[in-house]
Every structure is written in structure tokens, then in C-alpha cells.
C-alpha positions as a printed Julia matrix, in Angstrom:
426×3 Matrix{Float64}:
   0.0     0.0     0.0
   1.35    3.53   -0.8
   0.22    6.82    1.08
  -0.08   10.11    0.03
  -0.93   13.36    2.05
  -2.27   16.34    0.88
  -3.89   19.22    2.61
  -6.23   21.91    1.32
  -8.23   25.17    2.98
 -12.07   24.03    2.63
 -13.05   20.77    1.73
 -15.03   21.98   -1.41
 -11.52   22.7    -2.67
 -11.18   18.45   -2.82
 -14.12   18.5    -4.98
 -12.57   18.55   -8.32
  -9.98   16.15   -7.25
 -12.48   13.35   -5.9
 -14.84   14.11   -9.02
 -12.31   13.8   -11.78
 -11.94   16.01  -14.86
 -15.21   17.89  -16.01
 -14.82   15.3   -19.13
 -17.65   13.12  -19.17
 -15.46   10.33  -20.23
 -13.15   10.48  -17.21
 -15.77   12.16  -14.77
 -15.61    9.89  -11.58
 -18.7     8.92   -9.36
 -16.87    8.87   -5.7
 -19.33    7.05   -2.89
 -18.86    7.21    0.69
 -18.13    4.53    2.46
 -17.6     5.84    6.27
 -17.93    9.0     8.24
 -17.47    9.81   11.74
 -18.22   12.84   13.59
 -18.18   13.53   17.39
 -20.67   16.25   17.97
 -24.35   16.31   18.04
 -24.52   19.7    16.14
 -23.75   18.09   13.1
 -24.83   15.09   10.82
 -22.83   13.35    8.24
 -24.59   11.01    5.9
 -23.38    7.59    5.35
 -24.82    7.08    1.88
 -24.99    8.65   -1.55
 -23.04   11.08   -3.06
 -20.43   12.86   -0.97
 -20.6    15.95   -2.24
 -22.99   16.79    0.13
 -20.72   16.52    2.98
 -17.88   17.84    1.3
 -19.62   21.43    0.46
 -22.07   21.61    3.13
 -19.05   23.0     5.77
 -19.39   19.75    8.01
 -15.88   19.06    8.48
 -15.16   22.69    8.15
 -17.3    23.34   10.89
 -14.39   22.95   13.97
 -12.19   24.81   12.16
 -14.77   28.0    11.52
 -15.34   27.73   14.94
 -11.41   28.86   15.82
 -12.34   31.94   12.93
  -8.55   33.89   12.72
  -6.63   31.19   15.39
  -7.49   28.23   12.52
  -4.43   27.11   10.39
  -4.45   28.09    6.68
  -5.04   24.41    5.59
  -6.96   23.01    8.26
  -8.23   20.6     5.63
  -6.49   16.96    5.74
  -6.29   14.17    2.65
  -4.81   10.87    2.55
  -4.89    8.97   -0.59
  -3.79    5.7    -0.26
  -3.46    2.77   -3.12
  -3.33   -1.02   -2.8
  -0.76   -3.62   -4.97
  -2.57   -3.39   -8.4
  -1.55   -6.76   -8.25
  -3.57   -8.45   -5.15
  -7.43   -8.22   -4.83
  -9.32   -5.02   -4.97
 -10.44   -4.93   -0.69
 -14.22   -4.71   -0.22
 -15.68   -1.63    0.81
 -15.65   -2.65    4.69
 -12.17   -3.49    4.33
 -11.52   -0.23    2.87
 -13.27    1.52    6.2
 -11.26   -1.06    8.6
  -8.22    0.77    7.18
  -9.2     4.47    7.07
 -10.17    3.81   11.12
  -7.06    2.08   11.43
  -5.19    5.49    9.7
  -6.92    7.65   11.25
  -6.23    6.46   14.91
  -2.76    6.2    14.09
  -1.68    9.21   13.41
  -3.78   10.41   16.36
  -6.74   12.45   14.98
  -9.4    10.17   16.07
  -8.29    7.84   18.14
 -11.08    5.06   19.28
 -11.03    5.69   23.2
 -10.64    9.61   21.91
 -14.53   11.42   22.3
 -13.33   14.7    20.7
 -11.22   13.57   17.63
 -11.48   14.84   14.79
 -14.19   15.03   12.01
 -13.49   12.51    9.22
 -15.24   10.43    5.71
 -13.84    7.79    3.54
 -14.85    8.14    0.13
 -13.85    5.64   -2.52
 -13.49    6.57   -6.52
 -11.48    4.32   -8.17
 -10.88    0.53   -7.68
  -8.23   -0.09   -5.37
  -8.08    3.42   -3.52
  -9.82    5.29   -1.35
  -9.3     8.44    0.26
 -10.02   10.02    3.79
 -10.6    13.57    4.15
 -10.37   15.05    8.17
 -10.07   18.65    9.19
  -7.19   19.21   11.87
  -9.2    20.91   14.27
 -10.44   18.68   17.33
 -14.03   18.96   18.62
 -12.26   20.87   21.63
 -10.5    23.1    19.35
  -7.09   21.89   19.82
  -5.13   21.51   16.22
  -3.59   18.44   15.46
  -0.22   18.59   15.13
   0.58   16.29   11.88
   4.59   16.56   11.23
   4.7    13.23   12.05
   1.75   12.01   10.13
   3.27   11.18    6.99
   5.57    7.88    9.16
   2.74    6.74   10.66
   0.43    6.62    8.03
   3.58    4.35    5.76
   3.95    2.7     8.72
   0.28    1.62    9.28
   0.22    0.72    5.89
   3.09   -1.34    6.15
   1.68   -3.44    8.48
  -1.75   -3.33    6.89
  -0.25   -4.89    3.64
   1.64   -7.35    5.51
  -1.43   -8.71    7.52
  -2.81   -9.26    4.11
   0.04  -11.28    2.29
   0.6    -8.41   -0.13
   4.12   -8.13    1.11
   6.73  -10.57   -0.43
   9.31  -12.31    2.33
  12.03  -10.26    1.11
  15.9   -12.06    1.68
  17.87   -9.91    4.03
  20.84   -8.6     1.72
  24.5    -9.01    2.58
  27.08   -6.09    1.99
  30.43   -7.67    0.67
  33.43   -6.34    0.68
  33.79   -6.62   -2.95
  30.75   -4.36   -2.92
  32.69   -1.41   -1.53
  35.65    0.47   -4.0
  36.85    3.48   -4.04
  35.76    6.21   -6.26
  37.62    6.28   -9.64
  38.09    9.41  -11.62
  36.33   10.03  -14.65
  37.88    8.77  -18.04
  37.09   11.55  -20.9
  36.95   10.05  -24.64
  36.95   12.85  -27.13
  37.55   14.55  -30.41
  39.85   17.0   -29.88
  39.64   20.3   -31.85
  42.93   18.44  -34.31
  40.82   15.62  -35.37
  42.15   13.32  -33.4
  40.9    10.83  -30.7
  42.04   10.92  -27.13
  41.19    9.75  -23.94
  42.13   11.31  -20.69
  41.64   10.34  -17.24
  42.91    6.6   -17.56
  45.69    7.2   -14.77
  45.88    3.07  -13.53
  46.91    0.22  -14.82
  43.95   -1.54  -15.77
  41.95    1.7   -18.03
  45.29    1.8   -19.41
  45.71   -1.68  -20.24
  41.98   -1.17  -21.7
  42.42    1.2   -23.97
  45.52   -0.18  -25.1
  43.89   -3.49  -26.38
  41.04   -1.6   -27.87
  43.41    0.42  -30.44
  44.45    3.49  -27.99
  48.36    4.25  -28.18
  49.48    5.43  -25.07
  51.83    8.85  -24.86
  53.54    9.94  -21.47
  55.28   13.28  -21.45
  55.33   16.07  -19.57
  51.78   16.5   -20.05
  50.99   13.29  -17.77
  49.45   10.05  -19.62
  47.14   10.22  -22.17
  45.84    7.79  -24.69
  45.55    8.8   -28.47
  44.07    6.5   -31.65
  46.92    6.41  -34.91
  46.51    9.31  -36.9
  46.15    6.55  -39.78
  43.04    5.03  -38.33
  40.14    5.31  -40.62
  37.39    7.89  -39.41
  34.67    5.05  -39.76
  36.54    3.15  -37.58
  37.2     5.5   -35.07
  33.75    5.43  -33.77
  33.68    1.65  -33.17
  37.27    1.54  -31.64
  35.85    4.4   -28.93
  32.87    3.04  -28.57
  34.77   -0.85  -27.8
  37.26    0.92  -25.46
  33.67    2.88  -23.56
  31.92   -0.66  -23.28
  34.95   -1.91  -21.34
  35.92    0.27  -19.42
  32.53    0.58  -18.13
  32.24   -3.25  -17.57
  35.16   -2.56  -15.0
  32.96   -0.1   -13.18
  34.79    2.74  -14.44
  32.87    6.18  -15.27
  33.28    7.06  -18.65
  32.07   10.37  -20.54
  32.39    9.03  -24.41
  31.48   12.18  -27.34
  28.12   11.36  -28.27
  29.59   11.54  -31.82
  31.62    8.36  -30.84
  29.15    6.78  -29.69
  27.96    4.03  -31.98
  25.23    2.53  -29.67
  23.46    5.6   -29.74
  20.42    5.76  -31.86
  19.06    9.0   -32.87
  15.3     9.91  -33.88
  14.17   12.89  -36.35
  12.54   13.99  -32.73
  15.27   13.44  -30.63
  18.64   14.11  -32.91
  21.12   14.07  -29.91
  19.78   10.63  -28.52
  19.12   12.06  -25.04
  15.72   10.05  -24.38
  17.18    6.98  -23.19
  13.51    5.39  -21.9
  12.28    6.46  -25.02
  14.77    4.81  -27.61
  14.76    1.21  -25.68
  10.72    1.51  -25.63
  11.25    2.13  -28.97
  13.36   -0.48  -29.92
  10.64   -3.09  -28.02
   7.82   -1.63  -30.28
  10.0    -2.58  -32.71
  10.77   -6.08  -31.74
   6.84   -6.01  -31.27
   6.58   -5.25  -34.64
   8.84   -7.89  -36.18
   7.83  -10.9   -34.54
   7.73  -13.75  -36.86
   6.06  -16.17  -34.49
   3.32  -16.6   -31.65
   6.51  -16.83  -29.09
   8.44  -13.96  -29.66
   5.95  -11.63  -30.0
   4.71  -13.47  -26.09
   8.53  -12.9   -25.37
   8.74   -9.36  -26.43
   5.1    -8.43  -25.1
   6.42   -9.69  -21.74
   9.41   -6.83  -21.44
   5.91   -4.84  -21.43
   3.45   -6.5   -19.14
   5.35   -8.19  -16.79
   3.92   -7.01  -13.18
   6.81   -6.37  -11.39
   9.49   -5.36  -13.83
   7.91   -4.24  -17.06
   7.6    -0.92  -18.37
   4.13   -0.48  -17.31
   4.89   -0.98  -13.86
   7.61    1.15  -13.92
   5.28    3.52  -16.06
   3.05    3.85  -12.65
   5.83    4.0   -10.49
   7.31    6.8   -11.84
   4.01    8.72  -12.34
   2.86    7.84   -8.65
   6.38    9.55   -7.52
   5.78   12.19   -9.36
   2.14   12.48   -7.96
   4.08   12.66   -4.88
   6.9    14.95   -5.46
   4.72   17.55   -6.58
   3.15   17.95   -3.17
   6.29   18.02   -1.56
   7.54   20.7    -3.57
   4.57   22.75   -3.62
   1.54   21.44   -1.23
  -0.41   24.14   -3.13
  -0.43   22.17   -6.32
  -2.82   19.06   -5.36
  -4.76   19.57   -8.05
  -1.63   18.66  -10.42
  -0.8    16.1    -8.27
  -4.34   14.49   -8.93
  -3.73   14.48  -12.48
  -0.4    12.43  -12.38
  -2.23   10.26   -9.31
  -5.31    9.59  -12.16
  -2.76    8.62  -14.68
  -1.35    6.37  -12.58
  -4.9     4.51  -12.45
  -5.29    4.46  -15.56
  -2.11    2.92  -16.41
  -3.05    0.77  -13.01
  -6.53   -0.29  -15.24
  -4.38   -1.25  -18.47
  -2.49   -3.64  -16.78
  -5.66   -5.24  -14.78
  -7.32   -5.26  -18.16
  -4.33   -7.39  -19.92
  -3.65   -9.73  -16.76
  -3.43  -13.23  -19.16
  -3.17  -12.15  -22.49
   0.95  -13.27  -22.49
  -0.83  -17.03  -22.47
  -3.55  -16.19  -24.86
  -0.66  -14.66  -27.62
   1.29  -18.11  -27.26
  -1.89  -20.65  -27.84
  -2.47  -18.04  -31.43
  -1.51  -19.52  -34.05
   0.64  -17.79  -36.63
  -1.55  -17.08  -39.8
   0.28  -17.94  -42.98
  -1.21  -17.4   -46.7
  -1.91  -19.68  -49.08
   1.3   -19.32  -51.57
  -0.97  -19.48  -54.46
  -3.24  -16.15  -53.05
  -0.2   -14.64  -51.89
   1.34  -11.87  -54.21
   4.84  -10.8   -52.88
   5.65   -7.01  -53.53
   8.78   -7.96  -55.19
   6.29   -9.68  -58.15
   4.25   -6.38  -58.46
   5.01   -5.35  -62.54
   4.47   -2.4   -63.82
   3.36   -1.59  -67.75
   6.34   -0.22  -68.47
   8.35   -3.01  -67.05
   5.92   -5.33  -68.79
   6.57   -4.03  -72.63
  10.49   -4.17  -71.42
   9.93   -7.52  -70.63
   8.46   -8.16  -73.88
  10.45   -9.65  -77.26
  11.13   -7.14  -79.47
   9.84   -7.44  -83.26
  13.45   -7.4   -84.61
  14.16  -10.29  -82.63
  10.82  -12.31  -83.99
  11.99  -11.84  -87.44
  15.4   -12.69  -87.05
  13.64  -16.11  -85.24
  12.01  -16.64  -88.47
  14.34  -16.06  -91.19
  16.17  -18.84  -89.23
  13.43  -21.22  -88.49
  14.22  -21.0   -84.93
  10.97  -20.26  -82.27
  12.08  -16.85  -80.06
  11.95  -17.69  -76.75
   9.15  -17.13  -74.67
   8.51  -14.16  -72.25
   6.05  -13.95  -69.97
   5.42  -11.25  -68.43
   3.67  -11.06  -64.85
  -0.15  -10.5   -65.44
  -1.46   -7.2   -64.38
  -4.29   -6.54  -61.86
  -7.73   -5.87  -64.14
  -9.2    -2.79  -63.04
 -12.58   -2.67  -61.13
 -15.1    -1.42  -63.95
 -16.93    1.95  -62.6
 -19.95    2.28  -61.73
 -19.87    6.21  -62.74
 -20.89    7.46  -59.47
 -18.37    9.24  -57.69
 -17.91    9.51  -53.85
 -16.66   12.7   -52.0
């Protein structure tokens, strides 16, 4: 389960956040599914929309009350998210743990009669979201700079009563684990034309860049590596590219010219190959693409779906922390948080929606046409290439006068027009 705070200065202000976009494609329905209040001078209801008890001031009410003493954002959110994963929890579950959060943190405890105001409304599958105002029934403010460790904390142990927790192995720290820090080995064009690397000042990136094609000069200057003058400039590339592979399989930091760089693919969007993510997504779609068989597209579809390491997960990941970063940065912006916390739900639905297909794409069976049906671009013929094609008349006469038979040239048939039916469509 994952957490996220948010605060706001009237609980209408939640509204658009709960509701969704004003879209009606992406407009949300939110329902309550638990409310508590301590006072008699107030009544929350516990069904139907809960809109009404977000704009009718209820859980404002404590904090009006205080009128000038009342904090800025007396308003309190938590959103919190179950494994996409596990089970969707039942609506009673989903109140069990907004108590349970709640009490925690300490702003309505059980055995407390003047806690704080507070409703659970759900809006998505596999969320739900309790809204409290800070402001006790005895008008003391909760203080909540501790909220945010025991609401992870809660939810730690709330996802580990359920089995959605793993039994993680405790890792061991090696020595081998621990080196020191090694400078930074420059590969470059230099503004002669020539290749050089700098930075290699041990042994081993020396030895490196010595079996890759380097030459090594030491002078007054210190050591430096340099490629022949007589090397080719196609090769060039490859030999620096070689000498950045190794040296960064021996955990060395290397800073290779991205004109150098031979691994790096370039898009008419992105000429200086800077979108890392981007390019290896691309090069998936593209293995996508190419699948000849049943099993590699399966094998390639799996880099994509897999639940805990493919690029949809880490798709949601990254737009949950985001979600969260925003707030941290700026606790005014919720409402941009919400929008990176919605497209994490979505991306959360695409992945419950293609839960099984991997086994459905290997059982399909890979479609093959008849060879007979089956014309191959190569064998598409032009007119002009037909009459080229064709035996010329000087050559039939020649045949003749010799009594010999020309040989025979058949040209590829062409497609017969559709005839028209004279009407004409715009």
C-alpha cells in the first residue's frame, strides 16, 4: 500500500480532485463509504453522493469555529493505493483501514470522544481516500509533522497482515561491494581531429584502452591515450565506442562524445539521442513489430506486461512519484498532483485489463497465406516493365528467317481494373 498526504483550505476545494476532470469520459462517481463525527450539532450522511458533505461545511465546521486562530489548511487528505496486483479490498475493508489510519496518526483515536471530524470516500478501484479537518471537537489543532511515518507505517503493516508483502531475503554487503571512487575517463575529439582519452591514470583503463586500439603517450603532459593518426574515421567510432563498453564493464565512469558513440540511436525527434527510456521503448515496439512467431511476440510483449518489472509498472511507479513529489515541492499544487495520481490509475486499469493475455498470444496460431493467393511485392510489374519484358519485333523476325521459335517471355499479369460504376464519392 502507498500513502499520500495532501492538505487543502475548505473541503469543497477536494471537490474537483475526488470528481475527476469535467470530461464526461473520465468524470468519476466517488461514494462514501464511512464518516465519523463527534458532535451532536452536526450530521454526516453515510450514503450517496459525498458531495454533500464535502460542500455543506461539516468538516469545516471545527475549524470556523477557531475563525482567525485556525491554520491556513486546516483541511487533511490521505490517498492511499493497494498492490494493483492483489485483490481489490471490499468496501468494509476499505473503512477497517481508514479507522485504522486515522487512529494512528492520532486524529481520532477510538477511546478519543473529541477527535477529529473525518469520511472515507472511494473513486477508483483499489483506492480510497479520507478527508479530516485538523481541528479537534475541543479546538485543539492536530499537530501532523509526524503524520506522513505513521500513516507508511500503518500501511506497512496493513499490507503485511494481508500477504501483499513478499518475504524479502535480508541482503548481505560484501566487501567486494565497496571500492573506491575512480576518476572520470574523458573520450573525445579534440579540436585536431584526433581521438584521445584522458583520465585513464591506472593500470587496468590503461591496459583497456591499449587493447582496444588506444596508443598510449607519457610526457610532460601526464598520460594520455591517443588512436593512430592513420586510423580510418569510420573506424574510429567503433574503436571508442569498444574501449567505452569496457571500461565501463570494470565499473569505471566514462564520458564518451556522443559523436563516438555508436550505440546511440538518434530519432528525427530526438537528434542528440538524449531520451534513453524512449529509444529502448522504442526499440521493443520494434521487436513487437517484427515478430515472426506466436513466441516472440509473447517474449517481447512480456518486457511490457510483466507485473513487477515491465515498463508499465515502472510507467506507474514513476508517475505515482511524481504524484508525490509535486506535493512536496509545492503542497499548493494538489490539483496537479491528482492528475499524475489519475494517470497512474489508468495505467493501473491497463495492466488489470491485460492480466493473461501473455498465455492467450502463445496458444495463437501464426496465420500464414496460401502461396498461391499470396502476391509478394517484389512480383508487383508495372506496364512499363511489362513491354520491357516483352520480345522485341526485330528479334521475332530474325527467329524466323532462321526457323528458330524466339523464346518465350512472360510477363507477370497485371491486376484488371474494377469497372466503374460512374458514381463518384466525395
Amino acid at each position: 500500500m502507498i500513502a499520500h498526504l495532501q492538505r487543502a483550505a475548505t473541503t469543497a476545494a477536494l471537490i474537483p480532485a475526488l470528481y475527476g476532470p469535467d470530461d464526461p469520459r473520465y468524470h468519476l462517481r466517488p461514494w462514501l463509504i464511512a464518516a465519523e463525527y463527534r458532535s451532536a450539532d452536526a450530521q454526516l450522511p453515510l450514503l450517496g453522493d459525498p458531495q454533500e458533505a464535502l460542500s455543506g461545511g461539516v468538516l469545516d465546521y471545527p475549524a470556523a469555529r477557531l475563525g482567525a486562530r485556525a491554520p491556513e489548511q486546516p483541511v487533511w487528505m490521505c490517498s492511499v493505493r493497494s498492490d494493483p496486483r492483489r485483490p481489490d479490498l471490499t468496501d468494509t475493508q476499505w473503512s477497517d483501514v481508514a479507522r485504522r489510519l486515522v487512529t494512528a496518526t492520532g486524529l481520532a483515536p477510538d477511546d478519543d470522544p473529541l477527535g477529529s471530524r473525518w469520511v472515507a470516500i472511494r473513486n477508483l478501484a483499489r483506492s480510497v481516500h479520507i478527508v479530516a479537518t485538523v481541528v479537534r471537537e475541543d479546538g485543539q489543532v492536530h499537530r501532523s509533522y509526524r503524520d506522513a511515518f505513521h500513516v507508511q507505517a500503518e500501511c506497512h503493516r496493513i499490507a503485511t497482515e494481508l500477504g501483499h508483502l513478499p518475504q524479502s531475503v535480508r541482503s548481505v554487503t560484501t566487501a567486494k561491494e565497496y571500492r573506491m571512487p575512480a576518476p572520470v575517463i574523458t573520450i573525445s575529439i579534440e579540436p585536431s581531429g584526433s581521438v584521445a582519452a584522458k583520465g585513464a591514470s591506472d593500470d587496468l583503463s590503461a591496459t583497456l584502452l591499449r587493447h582496444a586500439g588506444f596508443r598510449q603517450i607519457e610526457d610532460w603532459h601526464g598520460r594520455r591515450h591517443r588512436l593512430p593518426t592513420t586510423t580510418a574515421p569510420t573506424d574510429r567510432a567503433s574503436i571508442a565506442t569498444h574501449a567505452a563498453e569496457m571500461l565501463r564493464a570494470a565499473r569505471y565512469n566514462v564520458d564518451l562524445d556522443p559523436a563516438l558513440d555508436t550505440a546511440q540511436v538518434t530519432t528525427p525527434t530526438d537528434p542528440l539521442g538524449r531520451k534513453v527510456a524512449g529509444r529502448q521503448v522504442l526499440e521493443l515496439t520494434d521487436r513487437i513489430r517484427g515478430a515472426a512467431t506466436a513466441a516472440e511476440a509473447a517474449a517481447a510483449l512480456d518486457q511490457l506486461l510483466d507485473p513487477d518489472d515491465g515498463v508499465l509498472a515502472r510507467v506507474q511507479e514513476a508517475l505515482e512519484a511524481a504524484s508525490e513529489q509535486i506535493t512536496d515541492l509545492d503542497p499548493e499544487q494538489f490539483a496537479l498532483s491528482d492528475r499524475f495520481g489519475f494517470a497512474a490509475d489508468f495505467v493501473c486499469a491497463a495492466q488489470s485489463e491485460l492480466v493473461g493475455v501473455l498465455d492467450e498470444v502463445q496458444r495463437a496460431r501464426t496465420h500464414q497465406a496460401p502461396a498461391d493467393t499470396t502476391l509478394a511485392a517484389g512480383n508487383l510489374t508495372t506496364a512499363t516493365t511489362s513491354a520491357a519484358l516483352a520480345t522485341s519485333p526485330a528479334v521475332l523476325r530474325a527467329s524466323a528467317a532462321l526457323g528458330k521459335t524466339p523464346p518465350a517471355t512472360a510477363a507477370p499479369a497485371l491486376p484488371v481494373p474494377a469497372p466503374s460504376t460512374g458514381l463518384r464519392t466525395r
